[in-house]
FIBA-266762 format. One record per residue (C-alpha): x, y, z; residue in one letter; residue number from 0. Coordinates in nm, 4 decimals, m for minus. Example, Ala and Ser with C-alpha at 12.3 -4.5 7.8 and 13.67 -1.06 7.14 Angstrom:
SITE       px       py       pz resn resi
SITE   1.2300  m0.4500   0.7800    a    0
SITE   1.3670  m0.1060   0.7140    s    1
// end
This chain:
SITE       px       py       pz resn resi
SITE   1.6175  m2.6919   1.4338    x    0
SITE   1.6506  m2.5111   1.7776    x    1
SITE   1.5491  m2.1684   1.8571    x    2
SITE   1.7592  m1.9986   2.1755    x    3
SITE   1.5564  m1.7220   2.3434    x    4
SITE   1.6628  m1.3705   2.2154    x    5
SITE   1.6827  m1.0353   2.4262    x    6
SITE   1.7281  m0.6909   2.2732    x    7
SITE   1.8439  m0.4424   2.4949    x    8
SITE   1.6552  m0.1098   2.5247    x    9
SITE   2.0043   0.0889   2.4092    x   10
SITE   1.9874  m0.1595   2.0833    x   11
SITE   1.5996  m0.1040   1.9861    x   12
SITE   1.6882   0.2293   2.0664    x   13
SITE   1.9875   0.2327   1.8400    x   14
SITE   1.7835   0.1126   1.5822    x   15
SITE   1.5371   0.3310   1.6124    x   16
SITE   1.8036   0.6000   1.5796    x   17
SITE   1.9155   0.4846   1.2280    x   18
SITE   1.5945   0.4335   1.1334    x   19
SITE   1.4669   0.8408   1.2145    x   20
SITE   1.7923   0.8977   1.0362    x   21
SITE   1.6880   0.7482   0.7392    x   22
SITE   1.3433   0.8589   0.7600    x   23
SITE   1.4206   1.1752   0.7270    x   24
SITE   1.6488   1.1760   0.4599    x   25
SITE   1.2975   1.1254   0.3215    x   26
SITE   1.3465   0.7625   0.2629    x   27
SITE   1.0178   0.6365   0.4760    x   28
SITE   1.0348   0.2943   0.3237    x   29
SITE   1.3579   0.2666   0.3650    x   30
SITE   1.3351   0.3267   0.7155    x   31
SITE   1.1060   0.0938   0.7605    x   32
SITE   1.2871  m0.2096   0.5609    x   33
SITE   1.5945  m0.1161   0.7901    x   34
SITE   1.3836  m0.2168   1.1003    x   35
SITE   1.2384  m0.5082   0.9121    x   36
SITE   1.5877  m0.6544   0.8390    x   37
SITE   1.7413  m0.5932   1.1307    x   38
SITE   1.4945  m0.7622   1.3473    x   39
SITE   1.4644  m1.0655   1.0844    x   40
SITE   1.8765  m1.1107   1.1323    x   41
SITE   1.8185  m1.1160   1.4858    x   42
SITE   1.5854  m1.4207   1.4236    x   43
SITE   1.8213  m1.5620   1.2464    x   44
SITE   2.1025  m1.5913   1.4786    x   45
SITE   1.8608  m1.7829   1.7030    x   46
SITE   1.9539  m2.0826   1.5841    x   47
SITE   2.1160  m2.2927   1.8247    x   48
SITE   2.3382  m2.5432   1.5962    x   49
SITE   2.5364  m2.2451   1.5174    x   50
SITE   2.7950  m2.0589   1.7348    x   51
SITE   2.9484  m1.7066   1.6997    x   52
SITE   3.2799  m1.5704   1.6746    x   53
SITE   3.4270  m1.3580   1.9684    x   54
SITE   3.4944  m1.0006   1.9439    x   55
SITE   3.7899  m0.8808   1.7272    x   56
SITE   3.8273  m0.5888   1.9882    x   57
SITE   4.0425  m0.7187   2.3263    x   58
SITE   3.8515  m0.5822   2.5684    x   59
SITE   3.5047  m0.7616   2.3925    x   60
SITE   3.6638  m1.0568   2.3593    x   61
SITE   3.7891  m1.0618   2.7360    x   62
SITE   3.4359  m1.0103   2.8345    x   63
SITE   3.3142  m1.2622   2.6348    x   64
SITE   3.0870  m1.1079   2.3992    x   65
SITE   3.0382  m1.2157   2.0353    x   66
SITE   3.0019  m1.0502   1.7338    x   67
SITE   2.8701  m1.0325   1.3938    x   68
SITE   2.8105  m0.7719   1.0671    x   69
SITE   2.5540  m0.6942   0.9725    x   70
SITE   2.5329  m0.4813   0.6582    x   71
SITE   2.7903  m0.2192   0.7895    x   72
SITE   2.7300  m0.2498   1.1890    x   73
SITE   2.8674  m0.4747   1.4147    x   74
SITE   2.6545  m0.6924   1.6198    x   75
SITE   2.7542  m0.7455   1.9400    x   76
SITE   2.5891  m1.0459   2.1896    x   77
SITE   2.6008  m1.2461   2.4703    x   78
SITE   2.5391  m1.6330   2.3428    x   79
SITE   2.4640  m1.9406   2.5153    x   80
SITE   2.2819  m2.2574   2.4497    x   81
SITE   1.9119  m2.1619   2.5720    x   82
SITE   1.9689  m1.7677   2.4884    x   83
SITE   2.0950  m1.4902   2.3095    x   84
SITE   2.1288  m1.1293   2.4538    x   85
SITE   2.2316  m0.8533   2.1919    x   86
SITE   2.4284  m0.5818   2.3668    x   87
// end
């Protein structure tokens, strides 16, 4: 199975960073912490070349080419090709 290259923005780590302070201090350190853990491991997971992703339900995504996918309750928004895979 084939791995494409993945790049995370800085606006995306720092997005989930965000959600993950948010959590945090609800007081839910763990939670926080499995939040991170997840997200990062679906990135992983959408590495895999064999599979493609569907565009953007919004127009002006989709006219730019981007691709997206849910995660939990967040979109996931990306740049795909063959050899990499850049999450916006």
């Amino acid at each position: 199975m084939g791995k494409r290259k993945i790049t995370i923005k800085k606006s995306v780590a720092e997005s989930i960073a965000e959600i993950a302070w948010f959590i945090e201090s609800k007081g839910m350190v763990a939670t926080a912490e499995r939040f991170s853990d997840a997200v990062y491991g679906f990135f992983q997971q959408l590495s895999d070349n064999k599979r493609t992703h569907r565009p953007c339900q919004e127009p002006e995504r989709a006219a730019l080419g981007f691709k997206c996918v849910n995660f939990k309750r967040y979109a996931i928004v990306m740049i795909e090709s063959e050899s990499e895979m850049t999450n916006m």
